[in-house]
C-alpha positions, 0 to 999 in steps of 0.5 A, a space after each residue: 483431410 489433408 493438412 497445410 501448416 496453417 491448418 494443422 496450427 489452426 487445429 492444434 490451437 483447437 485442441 488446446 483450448 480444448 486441453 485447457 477446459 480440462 485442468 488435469 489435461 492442462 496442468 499434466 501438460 504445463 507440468 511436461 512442457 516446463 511452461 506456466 500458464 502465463 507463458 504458455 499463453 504467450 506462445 499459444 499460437 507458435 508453431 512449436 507449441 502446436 507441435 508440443 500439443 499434438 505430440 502430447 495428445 497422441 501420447 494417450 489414445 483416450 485424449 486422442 479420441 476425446 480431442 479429437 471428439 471435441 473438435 470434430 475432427 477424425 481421431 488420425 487427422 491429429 498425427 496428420 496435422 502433427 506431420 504437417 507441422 514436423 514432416 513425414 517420419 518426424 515421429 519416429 516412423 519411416 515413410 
């Protein structure tokens, strides 16, 4: 599939409400992002923290695999959606 900006958000709120039906997952998150629960809920929906969600999720193949499971997506439209959002070698790799 091929990701707009709107749609690579849309995906990454999915995922994380996904992360926050998991309390390890969320608390993991909240703990690396620096965020409570109260403020990640102000920001929710920003741009920068569906960058954050999916970069934290690609970080770990079993999160993408059970995120990606989750939302019934492909396990590679996380890191599409991820360059929608960043643009392409924004994660480190040439195009």
């Amino acid at each position: 599939m091929t990701y707009t900006r709107e749609s690579a958000q849309e995906l990454a709120t999915a995922v994380l409400l996904h992360l926050a039906e998991r309390p390890d997952l969320i608390q993991d998150f909240l703990g690396q992002t620096g965020l409570d629960a109260g403020a990640l809920r102000k920001v929710a929906t920003s741009p920068d923290i569906a960058l954050h969600v999916l970069d934290y999720v690609l970080e770990d193949d079993r999160r993408v695999l059970d995120a990606a499971r989750d939302v019934q997506v492909a396990p590679g439209d996380l890191m599409q959606a991820r360059t929608a959002l960043a643009g392409p070698g924004s994660y480190g790799w040439e195009v």
